[in-house]
C-alpha positions in Angstrom: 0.0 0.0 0.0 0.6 3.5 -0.9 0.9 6.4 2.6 0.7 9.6 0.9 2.2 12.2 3.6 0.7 15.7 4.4 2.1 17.9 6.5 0.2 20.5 7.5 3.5 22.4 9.2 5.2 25.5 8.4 8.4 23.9 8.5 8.6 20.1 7.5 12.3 19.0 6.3 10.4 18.5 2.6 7.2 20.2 1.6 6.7 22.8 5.0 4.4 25.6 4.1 3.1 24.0 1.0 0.0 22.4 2.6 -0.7 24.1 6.2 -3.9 25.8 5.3 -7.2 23.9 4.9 -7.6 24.4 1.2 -4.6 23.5 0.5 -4.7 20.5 2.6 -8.0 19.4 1.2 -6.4 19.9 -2.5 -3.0 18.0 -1.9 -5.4 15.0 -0.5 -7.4 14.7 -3.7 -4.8 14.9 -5.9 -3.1 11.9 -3.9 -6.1 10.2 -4.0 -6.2 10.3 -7.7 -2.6 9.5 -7.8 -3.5 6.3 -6.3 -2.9 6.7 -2.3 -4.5 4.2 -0.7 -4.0 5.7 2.7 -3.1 9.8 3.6 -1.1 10.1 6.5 -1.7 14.0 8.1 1.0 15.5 10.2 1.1 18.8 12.0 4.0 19.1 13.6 7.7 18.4 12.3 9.5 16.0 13.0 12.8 16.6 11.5 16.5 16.1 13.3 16.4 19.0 15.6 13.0 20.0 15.3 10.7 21.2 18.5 8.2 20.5 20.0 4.5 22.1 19.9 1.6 22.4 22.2 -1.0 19.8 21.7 -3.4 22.5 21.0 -1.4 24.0 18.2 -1.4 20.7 16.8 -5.1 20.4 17.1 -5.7 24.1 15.3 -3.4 22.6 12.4 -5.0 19.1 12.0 -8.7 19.9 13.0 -9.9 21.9 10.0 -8.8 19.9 7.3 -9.5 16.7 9.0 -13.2 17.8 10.1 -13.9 17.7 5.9 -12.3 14.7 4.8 -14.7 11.6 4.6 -13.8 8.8 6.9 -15.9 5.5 4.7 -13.6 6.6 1.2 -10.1 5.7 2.2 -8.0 5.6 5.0 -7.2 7.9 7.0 -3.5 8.5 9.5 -2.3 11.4 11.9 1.0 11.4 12.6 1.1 12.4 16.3 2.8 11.5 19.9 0.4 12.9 21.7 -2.0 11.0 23.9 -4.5 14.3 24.0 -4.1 14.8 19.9 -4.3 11.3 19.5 -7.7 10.7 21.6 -9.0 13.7 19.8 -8.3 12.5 16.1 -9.5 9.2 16.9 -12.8 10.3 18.3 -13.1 12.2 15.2 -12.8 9.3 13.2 -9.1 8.2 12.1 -8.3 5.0 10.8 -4.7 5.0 12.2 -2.4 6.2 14.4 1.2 6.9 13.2 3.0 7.3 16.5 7.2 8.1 15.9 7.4 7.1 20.2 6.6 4.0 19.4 3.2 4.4 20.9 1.9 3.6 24.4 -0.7 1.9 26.6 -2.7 4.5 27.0 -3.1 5.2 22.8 -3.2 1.1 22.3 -6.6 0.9 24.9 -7.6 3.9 22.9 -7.2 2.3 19.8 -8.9 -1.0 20.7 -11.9 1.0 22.3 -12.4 2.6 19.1 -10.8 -0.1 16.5 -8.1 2.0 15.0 -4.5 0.8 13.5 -1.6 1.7 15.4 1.6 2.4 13.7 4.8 1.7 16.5 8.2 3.5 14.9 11.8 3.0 16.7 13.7 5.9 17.8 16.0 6.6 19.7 15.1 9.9 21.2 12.7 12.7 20.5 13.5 14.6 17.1 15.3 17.4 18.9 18.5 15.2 19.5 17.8 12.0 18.0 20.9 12.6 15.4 22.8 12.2 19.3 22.0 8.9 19.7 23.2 6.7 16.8 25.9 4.5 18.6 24.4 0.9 18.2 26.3 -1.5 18.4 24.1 -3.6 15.9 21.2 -1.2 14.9 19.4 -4.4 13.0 19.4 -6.1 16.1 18.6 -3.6 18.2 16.0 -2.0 16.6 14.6 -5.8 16.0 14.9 -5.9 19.8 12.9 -3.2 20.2 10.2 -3.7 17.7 10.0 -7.1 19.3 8.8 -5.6 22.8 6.5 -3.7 20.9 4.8 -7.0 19.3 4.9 -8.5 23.0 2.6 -5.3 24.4 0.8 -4.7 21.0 -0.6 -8.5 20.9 -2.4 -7.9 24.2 -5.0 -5.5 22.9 -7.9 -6.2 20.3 -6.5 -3.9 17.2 -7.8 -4.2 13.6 -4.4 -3.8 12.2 -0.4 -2.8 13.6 2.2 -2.3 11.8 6.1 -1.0 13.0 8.3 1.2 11.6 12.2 1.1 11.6 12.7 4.3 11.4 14.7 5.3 8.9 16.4 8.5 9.7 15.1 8.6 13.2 18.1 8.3 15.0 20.0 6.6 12.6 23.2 7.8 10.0 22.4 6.9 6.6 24.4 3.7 6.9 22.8 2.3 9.4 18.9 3.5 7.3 20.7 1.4 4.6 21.5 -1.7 6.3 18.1 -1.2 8.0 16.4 -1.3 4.7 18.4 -4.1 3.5 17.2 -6.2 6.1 13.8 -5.3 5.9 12.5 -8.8 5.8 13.2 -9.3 9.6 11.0 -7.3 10.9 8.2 -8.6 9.0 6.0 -11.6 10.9 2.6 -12.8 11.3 0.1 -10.4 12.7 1.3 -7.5 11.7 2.5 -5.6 9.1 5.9 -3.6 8.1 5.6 0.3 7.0 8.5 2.0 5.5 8.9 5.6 5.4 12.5 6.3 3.3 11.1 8.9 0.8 13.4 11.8 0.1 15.4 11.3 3.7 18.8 12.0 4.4 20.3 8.8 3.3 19.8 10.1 -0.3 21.2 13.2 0.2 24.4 11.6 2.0 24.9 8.9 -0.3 24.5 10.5 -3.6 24.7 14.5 -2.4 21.4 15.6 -3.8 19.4 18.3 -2.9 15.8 17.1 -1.8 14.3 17.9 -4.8 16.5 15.7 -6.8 15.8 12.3 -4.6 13.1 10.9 -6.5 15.0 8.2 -8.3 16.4 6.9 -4.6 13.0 6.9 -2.9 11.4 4.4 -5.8 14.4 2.4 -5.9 13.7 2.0 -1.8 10.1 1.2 -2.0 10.3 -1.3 -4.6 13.0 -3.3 -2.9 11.4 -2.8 0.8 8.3 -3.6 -0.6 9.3 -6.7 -2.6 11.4 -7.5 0.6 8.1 -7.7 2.5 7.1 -4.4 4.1 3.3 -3.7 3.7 3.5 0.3 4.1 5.5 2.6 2.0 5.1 6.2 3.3 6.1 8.9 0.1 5.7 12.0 -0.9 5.9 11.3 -4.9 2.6 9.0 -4.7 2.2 8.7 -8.6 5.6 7.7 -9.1 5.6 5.3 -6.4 2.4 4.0 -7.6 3.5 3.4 -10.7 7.1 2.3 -9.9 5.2 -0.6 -7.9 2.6 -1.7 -10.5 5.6 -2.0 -12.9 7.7 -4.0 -10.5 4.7 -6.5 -9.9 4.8 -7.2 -13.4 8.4 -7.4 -14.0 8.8 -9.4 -11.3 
């Protein structure tokens, strides 16, 4: 599946500023919709190395009005959040999943079985205002497996619809380690749940082949093909039609 992202944030490492006002918002949706998203994940507040923090209310006043208008029975809906208070508001409002870079927590997970929505639990290592701090593993494949793998144990206990984890790529990690993390993507997939992969335009492109964001298209299709055809579920972009494409073309090739 397709994750089309939207930030609605003034200051997102990619597209910041482009989407943050309601019509805006609404517009970017439908044309990822037509581009063949089959879910939109909405985020209001950055979450790129170094970023801050917001109030839960001025992530509220930037998620609200778009999500307010879009239909919840068309496609699926995602917020991007870490907040128990934005989370229980978005939910009540309708959501479909949770996208939760903490990893998630009891409180969201009850939440989340109360009113049947999908949970996705990312691995960081520490909030995105020093995260780029903390990339000494001494295997991050292991680790992060390690990790993931408490998730699953907690995750299991509660009556979801659907979870998935997230490696994080570029959340705490240097571009080698997103690499090797991608190139093992197939251990982190198991029964039960499901693998989402968020590489587009990160970092490790920029690193590895010193691009500017704009020219990173080429890496982030090459990433979803092989993590998908490597077993993740999820790819989270921001080039939807060329992802789209780039994975109905693979399926036949392959």
């Amino acid at each position: 599946m397709v994750m089309g992202v939207l930030n609605m944030t003034p200051d997102s490492f990619s597209d910041g500023g482009l989407h943050n006002e309601p019509e805006k918002g609404l517009a970017r949706v439908k044309q990822m919709r037509r581009e063949g998203a089959d879910i939109i994940d909405i985020g209001a507040e950055s979450t790129r190395p170094g970023s801050l923090p917001i109030s839960s209310d001025q992530e509220l006043d930037r998620l609200l009005p778009t999500l307010r208008q879009l239909p919840k029975d068309q496609f699926l809906i995602s917020v991007d959040s870490s907040k128990l208070e934005v989370q229980a508001a978005v939910i009540q409002e309708g959501v479909h999943i949770i996208n939760d870079i903490m990893g998630g927590s009891e409180e969201l997970f009850c939440l989340a079985e109360k009113y049947q929505c999908g949970v996705v639990s990312m691995h960081t290592s520490a909030p995105p205002e020093n995260m780029q701090k903390h990339t000494d593993y001494k295997d991050v494949v292991e680790e992060v497996l390690q990790y993931l793998e408490g998730r699953h144990s907690l995750l299991k206990r509660y009556d979801l619809p659907r979870y998935w984890v997230d490696p994080g790529i570029g959340f705490g990690k240097t571009p080698e380690q997103s690499l090797r993390l991608m190139q093992c993507i197939d251990r982190f997939c198991g029964p039960g749940w499901g693998v989402l992969v968020g590489a587009s335009r990160k970092s490790w492109i920029g690193s590895t082949f010193n691009v500017k964001i704009t020219d990173r298209l080429g890496a982030s299709l090459a990433a979803a093909i092989l993590c998908t055809m490597r077993g993740a579920e999820i790819c989270r972009v921001h080039d939807v039609q060329e992802t789209t494409q780039a994975l109905a073309a693979a399926r036949l090739l392959n």
